[in-house]
C-alpha positions as CSV (number, residue, x, y, z in Angstrom):
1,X,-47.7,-50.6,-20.5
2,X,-47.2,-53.2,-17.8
3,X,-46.4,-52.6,-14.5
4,X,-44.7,-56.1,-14.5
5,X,-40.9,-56.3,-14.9
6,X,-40.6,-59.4,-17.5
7,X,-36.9,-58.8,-18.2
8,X,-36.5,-59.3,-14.7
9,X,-39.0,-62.1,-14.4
10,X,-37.5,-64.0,-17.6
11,X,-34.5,-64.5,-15.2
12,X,-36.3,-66.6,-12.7
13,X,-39.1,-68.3,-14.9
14,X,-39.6,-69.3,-18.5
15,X,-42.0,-66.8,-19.8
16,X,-42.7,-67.7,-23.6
17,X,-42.5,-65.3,-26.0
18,X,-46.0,-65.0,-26.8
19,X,-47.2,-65.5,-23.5
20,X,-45.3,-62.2,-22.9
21,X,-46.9,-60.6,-25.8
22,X,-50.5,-61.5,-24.1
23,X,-49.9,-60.3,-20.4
24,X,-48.0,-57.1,-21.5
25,X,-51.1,-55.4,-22.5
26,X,-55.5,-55.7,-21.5
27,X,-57.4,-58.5,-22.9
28,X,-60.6,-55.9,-23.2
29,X,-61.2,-52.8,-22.5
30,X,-64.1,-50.5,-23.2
31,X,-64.4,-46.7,-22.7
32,X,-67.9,-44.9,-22.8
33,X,-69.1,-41.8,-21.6
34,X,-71.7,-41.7,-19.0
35,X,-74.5,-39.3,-18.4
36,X,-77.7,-38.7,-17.2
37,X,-79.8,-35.8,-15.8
38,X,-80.2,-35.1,-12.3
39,X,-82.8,-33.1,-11.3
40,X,-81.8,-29.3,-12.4
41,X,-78.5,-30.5,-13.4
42,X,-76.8,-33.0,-15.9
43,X,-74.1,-35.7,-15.0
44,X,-71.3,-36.4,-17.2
45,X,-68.2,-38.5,-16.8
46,X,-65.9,-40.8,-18.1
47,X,-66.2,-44.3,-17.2
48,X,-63.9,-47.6,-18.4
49,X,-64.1,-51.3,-17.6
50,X,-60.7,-53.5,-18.3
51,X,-60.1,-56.9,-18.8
52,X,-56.5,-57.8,-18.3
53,X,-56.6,-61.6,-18.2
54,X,-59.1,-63.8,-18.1
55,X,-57.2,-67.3,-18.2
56,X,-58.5,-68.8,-15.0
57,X,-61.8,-67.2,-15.0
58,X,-64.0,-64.5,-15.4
59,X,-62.5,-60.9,-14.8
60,X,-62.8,-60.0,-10.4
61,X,-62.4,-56.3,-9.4
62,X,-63.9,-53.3,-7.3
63,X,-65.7,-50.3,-9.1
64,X,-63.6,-47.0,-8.5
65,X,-65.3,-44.0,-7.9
66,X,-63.3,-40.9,-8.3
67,X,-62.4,-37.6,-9.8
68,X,-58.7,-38.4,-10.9
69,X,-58.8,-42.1,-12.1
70,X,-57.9,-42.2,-15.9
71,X,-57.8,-45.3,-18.4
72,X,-54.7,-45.8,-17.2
73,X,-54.9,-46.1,-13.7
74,X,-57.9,-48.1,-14.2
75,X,-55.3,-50.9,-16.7
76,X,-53.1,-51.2,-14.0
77,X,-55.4,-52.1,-11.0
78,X,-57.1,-54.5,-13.6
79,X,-53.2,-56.1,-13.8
80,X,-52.7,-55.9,-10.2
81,X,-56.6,-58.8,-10.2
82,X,-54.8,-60.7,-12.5
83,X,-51.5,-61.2,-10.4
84,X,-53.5,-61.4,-7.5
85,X,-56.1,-64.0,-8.1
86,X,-53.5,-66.1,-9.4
87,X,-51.1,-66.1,-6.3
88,X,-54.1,-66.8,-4.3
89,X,-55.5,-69.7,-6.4
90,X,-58.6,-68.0,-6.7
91,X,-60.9,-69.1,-9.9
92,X,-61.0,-65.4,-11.6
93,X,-59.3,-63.2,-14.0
94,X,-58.3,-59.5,-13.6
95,X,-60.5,-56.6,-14.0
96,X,-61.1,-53.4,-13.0
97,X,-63.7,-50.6,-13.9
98,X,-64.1,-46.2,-12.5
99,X,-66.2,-43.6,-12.6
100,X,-64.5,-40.4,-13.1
101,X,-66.2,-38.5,-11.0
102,X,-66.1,-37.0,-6.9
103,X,-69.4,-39.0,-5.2
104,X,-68.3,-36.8,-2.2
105,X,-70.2,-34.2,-4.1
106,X,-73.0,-36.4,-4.9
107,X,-76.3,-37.6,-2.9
108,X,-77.1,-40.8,-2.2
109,X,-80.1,-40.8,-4.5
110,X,-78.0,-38.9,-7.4
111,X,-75.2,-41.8,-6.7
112,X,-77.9,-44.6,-6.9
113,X,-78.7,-43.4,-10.3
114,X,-75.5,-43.0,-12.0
115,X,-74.5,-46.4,-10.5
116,X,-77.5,-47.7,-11.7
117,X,-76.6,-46.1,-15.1
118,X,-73.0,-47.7,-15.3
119,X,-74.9,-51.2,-15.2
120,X,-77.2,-50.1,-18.1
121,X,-74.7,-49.2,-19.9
122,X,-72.2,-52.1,-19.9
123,X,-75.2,-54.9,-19.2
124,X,-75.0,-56.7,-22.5
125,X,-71.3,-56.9,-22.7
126,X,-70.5,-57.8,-19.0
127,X,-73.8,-59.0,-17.0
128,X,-75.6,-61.8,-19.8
129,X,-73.1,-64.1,-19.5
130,X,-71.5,-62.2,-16.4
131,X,-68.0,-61.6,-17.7
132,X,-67.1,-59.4,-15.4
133,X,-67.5,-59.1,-11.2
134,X,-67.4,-56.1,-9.5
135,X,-66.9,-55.0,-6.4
136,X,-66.3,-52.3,-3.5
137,X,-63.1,-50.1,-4.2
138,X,-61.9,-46.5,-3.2
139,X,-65.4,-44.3,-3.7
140,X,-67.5,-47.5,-3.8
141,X,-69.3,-48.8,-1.1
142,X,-71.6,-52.7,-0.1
143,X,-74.7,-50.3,-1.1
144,X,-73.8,-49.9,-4.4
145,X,-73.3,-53.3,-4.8
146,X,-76.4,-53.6,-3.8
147,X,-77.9,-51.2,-6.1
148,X,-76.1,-53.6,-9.2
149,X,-77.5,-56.8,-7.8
150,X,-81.1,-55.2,-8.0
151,X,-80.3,-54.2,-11.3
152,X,-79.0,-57.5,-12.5
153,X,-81.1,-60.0,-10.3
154,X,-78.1,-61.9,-10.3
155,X,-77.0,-62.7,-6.9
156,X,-73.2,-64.0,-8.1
157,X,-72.8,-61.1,-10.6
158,X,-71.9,-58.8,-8.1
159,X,-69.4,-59.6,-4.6
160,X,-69.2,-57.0,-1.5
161,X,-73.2,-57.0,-0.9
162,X,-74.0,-56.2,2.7
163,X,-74.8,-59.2,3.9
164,X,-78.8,-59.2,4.7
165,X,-78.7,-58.4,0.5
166,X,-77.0,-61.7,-0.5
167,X,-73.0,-60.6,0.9
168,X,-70.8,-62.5,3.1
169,X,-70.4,-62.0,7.0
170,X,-67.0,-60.8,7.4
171,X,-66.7,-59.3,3.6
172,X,-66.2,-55.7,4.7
173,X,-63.6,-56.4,7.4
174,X,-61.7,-59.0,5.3
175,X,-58.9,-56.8,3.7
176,X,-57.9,-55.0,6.9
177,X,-57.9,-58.5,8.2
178,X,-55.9,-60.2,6.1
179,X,-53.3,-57.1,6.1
180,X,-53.1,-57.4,10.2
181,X,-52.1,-60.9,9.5
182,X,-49.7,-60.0,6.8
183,X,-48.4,-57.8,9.2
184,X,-48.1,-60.3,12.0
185,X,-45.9,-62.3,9.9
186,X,-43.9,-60.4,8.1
187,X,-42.9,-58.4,11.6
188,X,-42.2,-62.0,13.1
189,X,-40.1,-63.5,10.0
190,X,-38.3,-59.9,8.4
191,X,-37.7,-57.5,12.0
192,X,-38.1,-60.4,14.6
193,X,-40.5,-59.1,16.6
194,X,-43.6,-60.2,18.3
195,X,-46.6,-58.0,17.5
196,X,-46.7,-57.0,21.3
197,X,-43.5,-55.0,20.6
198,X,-44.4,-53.9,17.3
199,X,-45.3,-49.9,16.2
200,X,-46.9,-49.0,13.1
201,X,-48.2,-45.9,11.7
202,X,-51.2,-46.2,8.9
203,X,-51.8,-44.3,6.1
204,X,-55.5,-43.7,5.3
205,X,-58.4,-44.6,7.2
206,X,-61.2,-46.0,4.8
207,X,-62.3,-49.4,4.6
208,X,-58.8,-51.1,4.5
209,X,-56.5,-48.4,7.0
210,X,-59.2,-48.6,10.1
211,X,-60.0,-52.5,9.9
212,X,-56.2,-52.8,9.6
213,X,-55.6,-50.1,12.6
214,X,-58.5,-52.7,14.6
215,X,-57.0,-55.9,14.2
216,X,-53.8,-54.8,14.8
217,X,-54.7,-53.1,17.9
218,X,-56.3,-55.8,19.6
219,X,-53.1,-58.1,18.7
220,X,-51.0,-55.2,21.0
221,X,-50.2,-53.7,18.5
222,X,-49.2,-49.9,19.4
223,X,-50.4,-47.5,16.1
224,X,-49.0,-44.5,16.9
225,X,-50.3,-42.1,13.6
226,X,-53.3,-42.6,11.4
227,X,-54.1,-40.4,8.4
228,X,-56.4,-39.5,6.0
229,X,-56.7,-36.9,2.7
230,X,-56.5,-34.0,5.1
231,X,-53.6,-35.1,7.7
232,X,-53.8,-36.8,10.7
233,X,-53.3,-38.0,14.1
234,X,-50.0,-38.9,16.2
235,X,-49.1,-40.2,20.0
236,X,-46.1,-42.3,20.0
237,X,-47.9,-43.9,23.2
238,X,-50.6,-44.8,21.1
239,X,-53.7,-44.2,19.6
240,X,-57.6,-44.7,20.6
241,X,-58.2,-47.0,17.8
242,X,-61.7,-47.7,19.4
243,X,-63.0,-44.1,19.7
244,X,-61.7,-42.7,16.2
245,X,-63.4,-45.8,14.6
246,X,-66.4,-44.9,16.2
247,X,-66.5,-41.6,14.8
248,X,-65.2,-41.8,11.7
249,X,-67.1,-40.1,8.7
250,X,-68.0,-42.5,6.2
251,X,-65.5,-41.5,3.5
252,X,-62.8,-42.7,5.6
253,X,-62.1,-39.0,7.3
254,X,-61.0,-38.6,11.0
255,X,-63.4,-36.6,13.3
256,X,-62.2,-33.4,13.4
257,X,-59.5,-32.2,15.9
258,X,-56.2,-29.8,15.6
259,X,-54.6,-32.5,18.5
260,X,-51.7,-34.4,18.6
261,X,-51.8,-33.5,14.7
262,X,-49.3,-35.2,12.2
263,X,-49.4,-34.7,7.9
264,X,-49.4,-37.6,5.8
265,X,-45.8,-36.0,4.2
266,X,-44.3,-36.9,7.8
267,X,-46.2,-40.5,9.0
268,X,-44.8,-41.5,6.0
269,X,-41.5,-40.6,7.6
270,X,-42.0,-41.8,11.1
271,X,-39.2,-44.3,13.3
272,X,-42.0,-46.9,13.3
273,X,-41.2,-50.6,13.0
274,X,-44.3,-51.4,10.4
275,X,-45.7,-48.1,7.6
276,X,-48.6,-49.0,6.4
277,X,-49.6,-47.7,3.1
278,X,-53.4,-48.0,3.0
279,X,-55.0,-45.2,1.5
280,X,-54.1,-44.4,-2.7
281,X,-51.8,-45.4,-4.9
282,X,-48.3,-44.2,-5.4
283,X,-47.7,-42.2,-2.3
284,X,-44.7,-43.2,-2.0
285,X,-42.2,-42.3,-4.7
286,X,-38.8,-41.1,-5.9
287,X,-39.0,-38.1,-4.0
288,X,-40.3,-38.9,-0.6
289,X,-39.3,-42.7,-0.4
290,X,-35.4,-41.5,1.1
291,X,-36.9,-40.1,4.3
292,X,-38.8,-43.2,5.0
293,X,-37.6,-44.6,8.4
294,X,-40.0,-47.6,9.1
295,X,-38.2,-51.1,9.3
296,X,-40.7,-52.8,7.4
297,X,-43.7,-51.8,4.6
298,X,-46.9,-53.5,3.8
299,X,-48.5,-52.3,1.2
300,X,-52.8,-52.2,2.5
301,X,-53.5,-50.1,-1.1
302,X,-53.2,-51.2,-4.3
303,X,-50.0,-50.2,-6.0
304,X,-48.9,-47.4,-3.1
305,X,-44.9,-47.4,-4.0
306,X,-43.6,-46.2,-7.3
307,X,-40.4,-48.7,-9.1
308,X,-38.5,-45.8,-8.2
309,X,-39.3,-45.7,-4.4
310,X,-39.0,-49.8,-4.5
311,X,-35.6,-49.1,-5.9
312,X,-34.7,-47.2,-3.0
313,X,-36.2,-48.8,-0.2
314,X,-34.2,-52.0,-1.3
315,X,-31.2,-49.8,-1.3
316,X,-31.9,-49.0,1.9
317,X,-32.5,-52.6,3.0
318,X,-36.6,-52.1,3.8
319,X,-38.2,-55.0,3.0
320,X,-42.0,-54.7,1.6
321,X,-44.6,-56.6,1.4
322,X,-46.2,-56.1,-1.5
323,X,-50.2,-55.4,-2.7
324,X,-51.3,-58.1,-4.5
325,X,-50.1,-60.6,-1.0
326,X,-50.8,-58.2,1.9
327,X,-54.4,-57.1,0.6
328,X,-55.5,-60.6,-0.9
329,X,-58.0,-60.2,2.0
330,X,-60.5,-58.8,0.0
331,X,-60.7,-60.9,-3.3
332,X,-61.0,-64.6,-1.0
333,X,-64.1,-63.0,0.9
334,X,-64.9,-62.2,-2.5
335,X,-64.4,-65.8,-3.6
336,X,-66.5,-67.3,-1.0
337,X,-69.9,-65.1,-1.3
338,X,-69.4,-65.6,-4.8
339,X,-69.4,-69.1,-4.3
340,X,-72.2,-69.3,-1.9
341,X,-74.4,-67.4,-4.2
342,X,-74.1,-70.0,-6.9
343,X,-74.3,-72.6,-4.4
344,X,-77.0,-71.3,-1.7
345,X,-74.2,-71.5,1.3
346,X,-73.8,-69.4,3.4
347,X,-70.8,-68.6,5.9
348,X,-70.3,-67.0,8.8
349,X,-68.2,-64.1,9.9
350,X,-65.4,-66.4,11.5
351,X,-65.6,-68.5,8.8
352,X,-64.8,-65.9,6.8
353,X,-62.0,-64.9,9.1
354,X,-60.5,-68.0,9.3
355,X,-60.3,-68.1,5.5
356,X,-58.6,-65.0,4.7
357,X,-56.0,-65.3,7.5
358,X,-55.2,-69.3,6.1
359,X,-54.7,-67.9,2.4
360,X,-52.5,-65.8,4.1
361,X,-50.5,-67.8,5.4
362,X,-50.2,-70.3,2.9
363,X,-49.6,-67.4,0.5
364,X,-47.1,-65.3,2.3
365,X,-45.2,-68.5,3.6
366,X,-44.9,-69.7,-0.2
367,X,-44.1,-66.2,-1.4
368,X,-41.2,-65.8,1.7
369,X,-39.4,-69.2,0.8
370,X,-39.3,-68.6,-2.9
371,X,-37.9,-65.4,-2.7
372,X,-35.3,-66.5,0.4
373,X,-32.8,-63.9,1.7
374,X,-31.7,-62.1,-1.9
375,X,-35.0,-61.9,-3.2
376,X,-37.5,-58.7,-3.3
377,X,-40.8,-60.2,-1.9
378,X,-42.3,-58.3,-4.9
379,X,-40.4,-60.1,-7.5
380,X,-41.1,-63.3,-6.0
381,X,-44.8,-62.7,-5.9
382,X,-45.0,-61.5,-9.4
383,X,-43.1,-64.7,-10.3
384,X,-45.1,-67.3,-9.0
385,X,-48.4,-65.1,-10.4
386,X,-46.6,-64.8,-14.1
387,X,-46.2,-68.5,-13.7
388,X,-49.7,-69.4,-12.7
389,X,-50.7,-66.9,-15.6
390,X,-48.5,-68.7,-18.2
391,X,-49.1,-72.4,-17.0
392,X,-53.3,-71.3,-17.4
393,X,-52.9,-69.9,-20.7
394,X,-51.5,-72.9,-22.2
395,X,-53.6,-75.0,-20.4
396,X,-56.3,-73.4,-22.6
397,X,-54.3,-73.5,-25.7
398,X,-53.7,-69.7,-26.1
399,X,-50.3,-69.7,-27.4
């Protein structure tokens, strides 16, 4: 099932019937079962790789690594590419492929394998031609991708490589960044408000939450709660952004400490002028989205507020900014080390910099002025995606 709205959608732009029929539902999708031995032990876990649309190119999205993604889960991020290569004008279709399986509880040799393992299994079908890019997501990390580029030899089969293995400068920082500048203009054009005045409290501190948490900081920027899985931290004079970086474990988890303690259940409730959603999906829903008190929402994760809690945060008058604009980031860094390894160019970090925060720009001021002051700045990005989806299918001749 699509996580689109068409019926609403059909209201703003012409969506032919059987271009409908073709985005309501994956392009590809393969299920498989993957194991392998360990040592003394034996590995066994589900894994899946979707195609949702593959209209302007081949399919672009991260691995996921963990214990409770399903088939489905794994469909709807592969949706979520589609829409968001598309508003960005990047070349690529939407994919998606996971692991179902904890790598928390894994070593890094035992992880190596079973990555290495994925590849083997889905080589023919995805690697010769490449039909399918992947890339870092939640359990995933530039190492692995690493680990598939030695397996495929294939420098543009895979994006997110640490940079001295073929990635791009700037690659790991680029979603956070290009969420901080999200931020900076959504608070300017939807509160008013300079980031100097601004307060935000973040949700999850992996990859996306602490770059976003940085580059927010050093624009002024007071964050006043951060959080992980297990809870987390609050100071409504602000936080040492700097020092919990610094000491952060490397599955996103904040040093340990029983100060100035705050649980995700009430960040996501806190007086704060930006939330920041940057950890899972769906953490904000029907149940919890009532007690949200922040004056404005961008969404750093992928998919982190349920229709029902959008329903009620419009109620409420809470404008969001939704995933597939505010975390772009991550596929234009994508675009360009893709692009350098077909080409042999390489980029530097504030190249890479500069890029994400013009898309964003571009794509947030386009987004903003289609969507005017009635609009949802959801339903106006899923719009002009649909659109771009629709006018690149019949470019092709598929309906």
């Amino acid at each position: 099932m699509s996580i689109v709205d068409f019926d609403r959608l059909s209201k703003i732009i012409e969506i032919p019937a059987p271009a409908r029929q073709l985005l309501a539902r994956p392009e590809k999708q393969i299920s498989f079962a993957l194991s392998l031995p360990l040592g003394d032990s034996f590995f066994y876990a589900d894994a899946h790789v979707v195609y949702h649309n593959t209209a302007r190119g081949v399919a672009k999205g991260g691995i996921r690594f963990h214990p409770d993604v399903t088939l489905e889960e794994t469909q709807n991020l592969a949706e979520l590419m589609s829409l968001k290569t598309a508003l960005t004008n990047m070349p690529f279709g939407g994919g998606k492929a996971s692991i179902k399986a904890d790598p928390e509880k894994l070593t890094l040799l035992e992880k190596d394998s079973i990555i290495k393992e994925f590849v083997h299994m889905i080589r023919k079908e995805f690697f010769y031609p490449i039909d399918y890019i992947p890339a870092p997501d939640m359990g995933t990390n530039p190492r692995d991708m690493a680990i598939i580029y030695g397996e495929t030899h294939i420098p543009e089969s895979v994006t997110g490589k640490p940079p001295r293995n073929g990635g791009l400068p700037g690659r790991r920082e680029a979603t956070g960044r290009g969420v901080a500048r999200a931020v900076e203009m959504a608070a300017e054009r939807l509160i008013s408000k300079p980031l100097a005045e601004v307060t935000a409290a973040v949700q999850g501190f992996g990859n996306v939450g602490s770059w976003t948490c940085k580059f927010l900081h050093d624009k002024g920027v007071r964050i006043v709660a951060i959080s992980d899985i297990e809870g987390g931290r609050y100071d409504e004079n602000g936080l040492d952004v700097a020092g919990l970086m610094e000491h952060v474990t490397p599955g996103g988890y904040l040093p340990e400490s029983q100060a100035n303690a705050i649980s995700n259940a009430d960040l996501l409730a806190l007086p704060v002028d930006v939330l920041i959603p940057a950890a899972s999906g769906e953490v904000v829903d029907g149940e919890n989205a009532d007690s949200v008190s922040a004056k404005l929402i961008v969404e750093g994760a992928n998919h982190p507020l349920t229709a029902e809690a959008d329903a009620i945060l419009a109620d409420k008058g809470i404008p969001v900014v939704p995933d597939i604009l505010a975390n772009s980031g991550g596929v234009v860094a994508s675009y360009l080390e893709w692009r350098g390894a077909k080409s042999g160019t390489m980029t530097k970090q504030q190249e890479t910099y500069q890029a994400v925060e013009e898309n964003m720009c571009e794509t947030f001021t386009r987004v903003a002025d289609f969507a005017g002051d009635e609009m949802p700045l959801r339903t106006a990005a899923w719009a002009l995606a649909v659109q771009e989806l629709v006018e690149a299918m019949a470019d092709k001749g598929w309906y």
